[in-house]
Backbone as CSV, one residue per row, in Angstrom:
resi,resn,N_x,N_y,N_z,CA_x,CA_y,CA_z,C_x,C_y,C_z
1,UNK,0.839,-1.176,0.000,0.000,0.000,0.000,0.888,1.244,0.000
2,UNK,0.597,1.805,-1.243,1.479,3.512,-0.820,1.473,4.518,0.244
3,UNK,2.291,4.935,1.150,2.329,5.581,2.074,2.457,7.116,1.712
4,UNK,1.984,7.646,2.759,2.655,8.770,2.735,2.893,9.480,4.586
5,UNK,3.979,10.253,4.504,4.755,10.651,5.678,5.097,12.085,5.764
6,UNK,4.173,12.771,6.750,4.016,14.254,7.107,5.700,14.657,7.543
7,UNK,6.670,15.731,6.881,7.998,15.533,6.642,7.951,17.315,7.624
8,UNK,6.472,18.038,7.308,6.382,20.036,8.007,5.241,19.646,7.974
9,UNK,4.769,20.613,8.806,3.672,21.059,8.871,2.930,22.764,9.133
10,UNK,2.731,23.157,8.663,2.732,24.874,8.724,3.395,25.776,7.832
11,UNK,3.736,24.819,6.729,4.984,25.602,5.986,4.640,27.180,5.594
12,UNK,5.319,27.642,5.026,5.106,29.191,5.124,5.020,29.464,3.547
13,UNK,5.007,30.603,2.768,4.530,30.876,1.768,4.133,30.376,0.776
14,UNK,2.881,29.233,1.207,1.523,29.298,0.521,0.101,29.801,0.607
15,UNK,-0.463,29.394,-0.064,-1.625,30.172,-0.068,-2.709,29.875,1.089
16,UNK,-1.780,29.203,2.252,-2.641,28.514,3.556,-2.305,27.687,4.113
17,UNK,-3.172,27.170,4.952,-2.106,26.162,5.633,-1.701,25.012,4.451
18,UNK,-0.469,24.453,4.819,0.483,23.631,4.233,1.117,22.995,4.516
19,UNK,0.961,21.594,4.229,1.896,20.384,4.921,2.554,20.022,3.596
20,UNK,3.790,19.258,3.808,5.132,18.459,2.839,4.890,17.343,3.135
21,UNK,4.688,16.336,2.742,4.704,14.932,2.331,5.512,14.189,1.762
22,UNK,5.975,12.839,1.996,7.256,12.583,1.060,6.149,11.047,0.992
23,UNK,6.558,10.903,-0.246,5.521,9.790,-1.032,6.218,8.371,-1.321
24,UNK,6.002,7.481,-0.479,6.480,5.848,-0.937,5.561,5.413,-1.737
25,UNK,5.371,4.686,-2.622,6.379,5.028,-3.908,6.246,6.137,-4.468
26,UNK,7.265,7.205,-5.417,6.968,8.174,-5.990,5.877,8.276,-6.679
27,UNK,5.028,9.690,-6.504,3.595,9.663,-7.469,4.020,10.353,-8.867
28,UNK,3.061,9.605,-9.329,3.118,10.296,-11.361,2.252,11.343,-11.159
29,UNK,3.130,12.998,-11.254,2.451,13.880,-11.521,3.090,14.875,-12.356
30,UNK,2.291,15.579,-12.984,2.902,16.965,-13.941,4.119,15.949,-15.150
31,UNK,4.015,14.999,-15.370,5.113,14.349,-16.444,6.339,13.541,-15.875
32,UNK,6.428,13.494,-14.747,7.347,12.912,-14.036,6.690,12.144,-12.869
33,UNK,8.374,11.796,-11.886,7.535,10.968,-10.529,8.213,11.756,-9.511
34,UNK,7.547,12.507,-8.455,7.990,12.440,-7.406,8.297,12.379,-6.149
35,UNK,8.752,12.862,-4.804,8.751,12.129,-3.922,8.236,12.342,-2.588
36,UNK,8.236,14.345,-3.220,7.452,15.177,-2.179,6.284,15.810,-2.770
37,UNK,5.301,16.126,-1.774,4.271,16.967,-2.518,3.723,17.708,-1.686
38,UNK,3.407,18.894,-1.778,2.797,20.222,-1.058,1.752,20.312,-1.165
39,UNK,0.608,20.089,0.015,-0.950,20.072,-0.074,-1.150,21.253,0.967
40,UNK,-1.437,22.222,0.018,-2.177,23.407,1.047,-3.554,22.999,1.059
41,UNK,-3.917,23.829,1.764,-5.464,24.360,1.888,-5.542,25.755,2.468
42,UNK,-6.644,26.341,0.830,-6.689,27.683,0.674,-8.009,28.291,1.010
43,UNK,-7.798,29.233,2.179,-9.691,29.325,2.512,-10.339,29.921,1.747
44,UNK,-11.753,29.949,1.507,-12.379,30.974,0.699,-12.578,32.256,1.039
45,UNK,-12.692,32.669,-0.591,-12.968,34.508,-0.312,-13.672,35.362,-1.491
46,UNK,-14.104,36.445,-1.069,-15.471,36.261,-2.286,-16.065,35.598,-2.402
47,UNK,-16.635,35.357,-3.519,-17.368,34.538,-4.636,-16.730,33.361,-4.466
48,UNK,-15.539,32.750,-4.272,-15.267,31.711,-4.385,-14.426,30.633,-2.912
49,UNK,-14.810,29.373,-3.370,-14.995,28.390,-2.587,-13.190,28.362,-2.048
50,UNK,-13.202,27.621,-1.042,-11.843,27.133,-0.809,-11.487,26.431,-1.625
51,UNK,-10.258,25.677,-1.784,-9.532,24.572,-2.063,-8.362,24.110,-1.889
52,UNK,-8.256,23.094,-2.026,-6.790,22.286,-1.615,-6.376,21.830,-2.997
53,UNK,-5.038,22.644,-2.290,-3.872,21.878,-3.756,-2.684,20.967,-3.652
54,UNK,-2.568,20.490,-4.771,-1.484,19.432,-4.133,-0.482,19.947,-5.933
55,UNK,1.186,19.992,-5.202,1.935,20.532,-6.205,3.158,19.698,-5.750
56,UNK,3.931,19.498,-6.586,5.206,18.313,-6.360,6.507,19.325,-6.217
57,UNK,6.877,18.595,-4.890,7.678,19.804,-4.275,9.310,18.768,-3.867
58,UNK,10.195,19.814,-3.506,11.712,19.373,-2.999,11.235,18.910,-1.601
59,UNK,12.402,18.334,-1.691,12.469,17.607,0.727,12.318,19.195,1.121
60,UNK,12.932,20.344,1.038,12.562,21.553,1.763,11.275,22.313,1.709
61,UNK,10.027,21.720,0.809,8.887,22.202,0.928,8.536,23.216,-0.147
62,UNK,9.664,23.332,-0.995,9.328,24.382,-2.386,8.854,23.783,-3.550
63,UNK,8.306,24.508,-3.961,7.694,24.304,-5.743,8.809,23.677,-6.046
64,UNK,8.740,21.938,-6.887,9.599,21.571,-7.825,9.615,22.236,-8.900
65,UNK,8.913,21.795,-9.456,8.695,22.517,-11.261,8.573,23.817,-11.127
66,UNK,8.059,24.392,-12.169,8.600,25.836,-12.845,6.625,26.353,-12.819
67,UNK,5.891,25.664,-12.069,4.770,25.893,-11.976,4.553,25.765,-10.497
68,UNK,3.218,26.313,-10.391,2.623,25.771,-8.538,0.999,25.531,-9.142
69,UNK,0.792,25.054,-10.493,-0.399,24.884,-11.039,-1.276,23.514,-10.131
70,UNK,-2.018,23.222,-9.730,-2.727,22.330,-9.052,-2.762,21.343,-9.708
71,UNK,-2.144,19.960,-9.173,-1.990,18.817,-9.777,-3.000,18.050,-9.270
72,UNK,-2.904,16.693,-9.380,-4.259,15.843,-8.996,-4.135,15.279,-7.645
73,UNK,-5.368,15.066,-7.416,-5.226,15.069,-5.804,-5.813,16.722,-5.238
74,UNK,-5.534,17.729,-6.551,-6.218,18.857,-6.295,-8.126,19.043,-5.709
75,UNK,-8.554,19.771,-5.053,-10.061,19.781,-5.113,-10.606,21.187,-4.860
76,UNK,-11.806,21.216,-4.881,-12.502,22.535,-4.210,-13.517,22.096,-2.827
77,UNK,-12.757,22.554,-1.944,-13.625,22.240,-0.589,-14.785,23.217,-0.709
78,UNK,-16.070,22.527,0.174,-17.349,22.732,0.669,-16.841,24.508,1.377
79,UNK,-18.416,24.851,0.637,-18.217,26.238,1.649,-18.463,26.711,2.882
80,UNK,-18.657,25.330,3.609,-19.114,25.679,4.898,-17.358,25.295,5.662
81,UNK,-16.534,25.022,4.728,-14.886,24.404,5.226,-14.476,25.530,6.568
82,UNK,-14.147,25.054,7.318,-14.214,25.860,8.628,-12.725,25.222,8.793
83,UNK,-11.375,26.022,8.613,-10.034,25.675,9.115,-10.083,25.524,10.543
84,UNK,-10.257,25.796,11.487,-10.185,25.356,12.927,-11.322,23.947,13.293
85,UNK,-11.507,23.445,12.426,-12.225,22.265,12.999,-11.236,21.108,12.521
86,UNK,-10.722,20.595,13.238,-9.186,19.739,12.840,-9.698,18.552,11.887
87,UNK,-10.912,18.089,12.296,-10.908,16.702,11.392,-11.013,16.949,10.251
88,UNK,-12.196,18.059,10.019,-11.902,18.776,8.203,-11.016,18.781,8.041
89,UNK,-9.992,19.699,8.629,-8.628,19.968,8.008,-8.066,18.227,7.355
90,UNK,-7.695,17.989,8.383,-7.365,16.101,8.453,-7.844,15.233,7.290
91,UNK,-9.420,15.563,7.077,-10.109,14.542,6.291,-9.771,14.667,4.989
92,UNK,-9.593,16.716,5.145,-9.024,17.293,3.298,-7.778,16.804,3.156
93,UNK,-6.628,16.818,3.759,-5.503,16.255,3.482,-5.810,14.655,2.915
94,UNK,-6.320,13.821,3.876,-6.597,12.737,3.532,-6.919,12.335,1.933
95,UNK,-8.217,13.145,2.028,-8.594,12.794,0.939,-7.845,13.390,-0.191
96,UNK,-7.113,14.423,-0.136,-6.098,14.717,-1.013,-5.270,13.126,-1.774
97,UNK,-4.743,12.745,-0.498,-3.751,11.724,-0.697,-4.367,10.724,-1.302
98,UNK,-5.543,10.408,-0.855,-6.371,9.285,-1.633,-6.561,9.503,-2.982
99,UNK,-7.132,10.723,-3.917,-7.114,10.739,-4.793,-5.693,10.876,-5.423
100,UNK,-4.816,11.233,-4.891,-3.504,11.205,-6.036,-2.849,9.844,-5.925
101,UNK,-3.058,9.246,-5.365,-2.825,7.683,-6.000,-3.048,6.445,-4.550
102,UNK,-4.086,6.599,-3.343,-4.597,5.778,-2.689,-3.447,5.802,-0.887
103,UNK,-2.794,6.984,-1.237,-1.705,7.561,-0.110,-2.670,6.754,1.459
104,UNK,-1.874,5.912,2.058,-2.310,6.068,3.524,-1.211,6.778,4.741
């Protein structure tokens, strides 16, 4: 079963909170495989909903590629997403990982 292993947590300049992940086995994303990946979660504002992104990142928590475009595993959270209720937070990560390739 593919793992995955919380490496930060809180990282700093994204668009919200943000955890680093390092991925057994590497995931296929953006044209390549790799080993870390950056899942924020971005609250809403305006007109529009939150969401969580997931972008393939270095062991230090930065944008790999030459993009921070939302890879899969990406979503748009519910607008009632309330960041201080931990299991949301928890469940969005989760389910992040699940959709980009079945992460426990």
């Amino acid at each position: 079963m593919p793992k995955a292993y919380v490496v930060a947590d809180n990282l700093g300049g994204w668009p919200g909170k943000a955890r680093l992940y390092k991925l057994d086995p590497p995931a296929k994303i953006a044209g390549g495989e790799h080993e870390h990946v950056v899942i924020y979660q971005q609250p809403r504002f305006a007109h529009q909903n939150g969401e969580l992104g997931v972008v393939p990142a270095t062991e230090h928590g930065a944008a790999k590629t030459n993009s921070v475009r939302r890879q899969g595993g990406s979503f748009t959270l519910h607008d009632d997403y309330d960041p201080s209720n931990s299991d949301y937070v928890e469940g969005a990560y989760w389910m992040a990982l699940q959709m980009l390739g079945g992460y426990a």
